[in-house]
N, C-alpha and C positions, 0 to 999 in steps of 0.2 A: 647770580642767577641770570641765566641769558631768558634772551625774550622767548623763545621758543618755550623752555620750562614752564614761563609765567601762564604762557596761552595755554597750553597744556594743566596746568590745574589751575586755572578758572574755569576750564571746562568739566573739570573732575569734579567741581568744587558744585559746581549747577545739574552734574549726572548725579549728586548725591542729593540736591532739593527734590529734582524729579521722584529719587527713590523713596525719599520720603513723604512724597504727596502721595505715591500708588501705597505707602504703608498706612497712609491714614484714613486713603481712602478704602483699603479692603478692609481696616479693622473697623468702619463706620456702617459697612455693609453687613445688613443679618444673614445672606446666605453668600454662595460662594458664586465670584462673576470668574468664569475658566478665560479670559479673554485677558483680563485683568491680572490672575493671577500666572498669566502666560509670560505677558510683559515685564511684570515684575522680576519675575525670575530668571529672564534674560538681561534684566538688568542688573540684577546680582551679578550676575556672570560676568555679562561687559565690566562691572567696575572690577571684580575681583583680578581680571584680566588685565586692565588698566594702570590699575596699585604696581600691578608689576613693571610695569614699564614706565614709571611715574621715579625716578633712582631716588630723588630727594623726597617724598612724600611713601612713606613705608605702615602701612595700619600695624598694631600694635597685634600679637599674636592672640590677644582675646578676640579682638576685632577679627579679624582672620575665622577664629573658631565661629564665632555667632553668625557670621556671612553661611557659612560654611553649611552649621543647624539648619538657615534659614532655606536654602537651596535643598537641601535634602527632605528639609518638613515638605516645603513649596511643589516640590519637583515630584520625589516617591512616596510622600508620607510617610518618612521616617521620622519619628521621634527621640531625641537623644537629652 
């Protein structure tokens, strides 16, 4: 693995803790922060965008799906 791959997911690797603080912090939250839930869902995207350009680091096609939910709940209020 060259050096360049390594710095590239470590970075992926600390874009995924952030996404998990904005998930803990809206599921701690009793109503809905739109500011919050803006970010977050541009951060769905950046990594989804990311995975792909990432050649050794590939999410699993569940992974994928649940990203996926999560963007269309987030984004249109669609429920699947």
């Amino acid at each position: 693995m060259d050096a360049e791959s390594i710095i590239s997911e470590k970075h992926m690797l600390n874009f995924m803790k952030l996404i998990g603080k904005y998930e803990r912090h809206l599921a701690d939250r009793p109503g809905i922060d739109p500011q919050a839930v803006y970010a977050y869902t541009n951060m769905l995207r950046t990594a989804l965008d990311l995975s792909k350009r990432l050649p050794h680091r590939k999410p699993s096609p569940e992974e994928m799906t649940r990203r996926a939910k999560e963007i269309l709940e987030m984004e249109y209020g669609v429920k699947r």
